[in-house]
Every structure is written in structure tokens, then in C-alpha cells.
C-alpha positions as CSV (number, residue, x, y, z in Angstrom):
1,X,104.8,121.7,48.0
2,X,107.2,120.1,50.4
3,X,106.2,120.6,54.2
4,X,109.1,122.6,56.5
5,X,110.9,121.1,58.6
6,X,110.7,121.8,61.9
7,X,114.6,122.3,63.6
8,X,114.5,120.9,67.4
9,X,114.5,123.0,69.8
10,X,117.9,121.4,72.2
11,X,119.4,123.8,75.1
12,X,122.9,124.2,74.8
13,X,125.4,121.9,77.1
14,X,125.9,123.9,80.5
15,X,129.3,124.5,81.1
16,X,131.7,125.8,83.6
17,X,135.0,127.7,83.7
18,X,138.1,126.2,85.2
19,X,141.1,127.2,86.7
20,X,142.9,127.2,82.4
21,X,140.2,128.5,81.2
22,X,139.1,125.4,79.4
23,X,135.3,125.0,80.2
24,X,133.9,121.2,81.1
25,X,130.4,120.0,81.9
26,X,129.4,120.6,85.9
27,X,130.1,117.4,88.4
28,X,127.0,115.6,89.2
29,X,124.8,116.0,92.3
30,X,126.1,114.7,95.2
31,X,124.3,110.8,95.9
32,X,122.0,111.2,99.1
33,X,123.4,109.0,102.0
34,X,121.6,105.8,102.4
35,X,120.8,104.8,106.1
36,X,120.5,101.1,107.4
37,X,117.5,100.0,107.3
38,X,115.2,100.5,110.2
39,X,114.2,97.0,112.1
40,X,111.1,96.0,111.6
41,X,107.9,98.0,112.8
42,X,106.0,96.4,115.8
43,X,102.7,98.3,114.5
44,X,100.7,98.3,111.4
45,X,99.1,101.3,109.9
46,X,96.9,102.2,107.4
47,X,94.4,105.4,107.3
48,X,90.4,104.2,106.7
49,X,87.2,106.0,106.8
50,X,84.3,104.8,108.9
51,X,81.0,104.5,107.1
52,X,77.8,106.0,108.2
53,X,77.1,102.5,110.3
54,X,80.3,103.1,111.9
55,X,82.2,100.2,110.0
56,X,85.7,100.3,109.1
57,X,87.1,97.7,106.6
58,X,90.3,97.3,107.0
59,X,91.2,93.9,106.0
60,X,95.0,94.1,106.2
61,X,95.4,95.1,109.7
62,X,92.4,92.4,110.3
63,X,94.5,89.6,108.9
64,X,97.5,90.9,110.7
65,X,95.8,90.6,114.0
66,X,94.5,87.9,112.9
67,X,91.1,88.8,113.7
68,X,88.2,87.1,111.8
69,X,84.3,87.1,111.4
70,X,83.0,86.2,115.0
71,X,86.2,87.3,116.8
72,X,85.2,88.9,120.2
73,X,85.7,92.4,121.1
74,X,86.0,94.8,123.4
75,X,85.7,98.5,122.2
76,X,86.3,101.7,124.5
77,X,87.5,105.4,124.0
78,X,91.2,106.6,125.9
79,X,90.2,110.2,127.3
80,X,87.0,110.5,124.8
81,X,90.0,111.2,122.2
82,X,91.0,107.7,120.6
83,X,89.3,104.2,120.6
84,X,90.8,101.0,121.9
85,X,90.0,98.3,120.3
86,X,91.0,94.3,121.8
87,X,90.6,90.9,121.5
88,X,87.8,90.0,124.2
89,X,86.4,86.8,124.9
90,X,83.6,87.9,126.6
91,X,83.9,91.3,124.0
92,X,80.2,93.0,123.5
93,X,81.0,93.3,120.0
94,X,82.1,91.0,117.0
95,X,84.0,91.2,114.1
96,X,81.3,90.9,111.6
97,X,81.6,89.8,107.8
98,X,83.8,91.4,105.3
99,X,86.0,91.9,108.0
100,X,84.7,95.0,109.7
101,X,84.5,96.5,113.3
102,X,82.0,98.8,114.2
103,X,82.2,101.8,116.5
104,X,79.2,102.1,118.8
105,X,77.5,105.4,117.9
106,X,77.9,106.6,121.8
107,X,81.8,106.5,121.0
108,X,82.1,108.1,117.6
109,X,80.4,111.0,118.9
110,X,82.7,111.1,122.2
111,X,85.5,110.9,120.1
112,X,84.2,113.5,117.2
113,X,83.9,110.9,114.8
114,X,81.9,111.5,112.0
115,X,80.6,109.7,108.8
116,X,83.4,109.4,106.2
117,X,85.8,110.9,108.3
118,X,89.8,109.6,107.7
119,X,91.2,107.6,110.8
120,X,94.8,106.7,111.2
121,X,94.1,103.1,112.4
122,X,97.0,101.4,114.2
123,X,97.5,97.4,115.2
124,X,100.0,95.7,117.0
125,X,99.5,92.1,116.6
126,X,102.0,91.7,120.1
127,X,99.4,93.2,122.2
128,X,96.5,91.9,119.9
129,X,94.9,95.6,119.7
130,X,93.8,98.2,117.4
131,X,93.6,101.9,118.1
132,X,91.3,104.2,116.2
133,X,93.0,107.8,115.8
134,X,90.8,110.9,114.6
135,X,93.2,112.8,112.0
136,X,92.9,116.3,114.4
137,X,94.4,113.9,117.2
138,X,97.1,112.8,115.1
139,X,98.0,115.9,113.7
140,X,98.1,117.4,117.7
141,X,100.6,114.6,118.0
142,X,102.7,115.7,114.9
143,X,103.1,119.2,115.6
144,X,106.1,118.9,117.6
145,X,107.7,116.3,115.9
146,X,106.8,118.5,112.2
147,X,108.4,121.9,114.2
148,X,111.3,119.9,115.3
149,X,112.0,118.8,112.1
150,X,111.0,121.7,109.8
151,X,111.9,125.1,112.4
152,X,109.8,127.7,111.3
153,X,109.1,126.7,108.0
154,X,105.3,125.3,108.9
155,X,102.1,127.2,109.7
């Protein structure tokens, strides 16, 4: 016995009335406008988690800054709320293999940074830094910007 066949199942053209009375299919959508392009970013960012050593790999921004295994740090907290992190000669700390960068435990816990947690980490190779951003921090910073940009329509 022959198997049915199954008929597709294909919507109808949409169509619209006109003026005569003759229907024809909608205009498309509008094309969004295109902006120049923006020039080009003096920071690099990238979002990381710190491991329960306090390590953060994070070889991009690393090469960026062109920091490498050995490279001499200093590391310090801005207002117990971010960490600063620079090139130091005479730096306490060390880029150490992989690349990493540790954050002392003393800091973490000043700035509420726990095992695993994500950090918005920032570099800007002009003023040969990194900066370490907890995620509450950088959503504090956001807020405005989100409300300015979105009235009324965020919790």
C-alpha cells in the first residue's frame, strides 16, 4: 500500500491593500543606519576569573602590554574597590609562567574578591597598566550609563 503524502504546510504571501485596490507584498524593513567607525580603543578588555591562588591568565592583555614571565610589578587596590596593576622595576611581584598575575590575598579580600569570581580586567598598553574591576563595581559604574540609555525600562 502506497505511503500518503504529506502536503507542506507554506503560509500564505502577506499582502497589503492599496490606494486601487490591487493588493502587493509589504516594502521591506527599513536598513539600520551604519555609523563610522569608532577610532581605535586605547584600552583592552577582556572579563577573567581569578583562581583560588589568586591567578588570573589572561594572556591577551599580557602580550598587549607586553608583559612576560619575570616582568616586575607593582600591585595595589584604588579605595579597597579596584586593583592597579603596573610595570615596576623594583615591583614586589612577578609575572610568573603561563603568563599570570597574582593578587596578594590581603587585596582580594579588601577588594571582595573571591575564588572564581568574574573580573572585568582592563590594560592600556600607553600607560603600561592593568586594572582589576570586581563585576558589582562595574555594574555601579553602568547604572547611569544603562538608565540613560534604557529610561525606565531596567530594574
Amino acid at each position: 500500500m502506497p505511503e500518503p503524502r504529506l502536503t507542506p504546510l507554506i503560509p500564505p504571501a502577506r499582502a497589503c491593500a492599496t490606494g486601487s485596490g490591487i493588493t502587493s507584498a509589504p516594502s521591506p524593513a527599513a536598513l539600520p543606519t551604519i555609523h563610522a567607525r569608532l577610532p581605535e580603543a586605547a584600552w583592552s578588555y577582556t572579563i577573567a576569573r581569578i583562581d583560588r591562588s589568586g591567578r588570573l591568565a589572561e594572556r591577551r592583555l599580557l602580550h598587549t602590554l607586553e608583559w612576560s614571565a619575570g616582568t616586575r610589578l607593582s600591585v595595589a587596590s584604588r579605595d579597597d574597590t579596584a586593583v592597579v596593576v603596573r610595570r615596576d622595576p623594583e615591583g614586589a611581584f612577578a609575572v610568573i609562567g603561563g603568563p599570570r598575575v597574582k593578587v596578594p590575598a590581603g587585596l582580594r579580600s579588601r577588594c571582595e574578591i573571591r575564588t572564581g569570581d568574574p573580573l572585568l580586567l582592563a590594560a592600556s598598553r600607553s600607560a603600561d597598566l592593568l586594572l582589576i574591576y570586581p563585576m558589582p563595581l562595574v555594574e555601579q559604574l553602568l547604572s547611569e550609563t544603562n538608565q540613560r540609555f534604557f529610561p525606565g525600562e531596567l530594574a
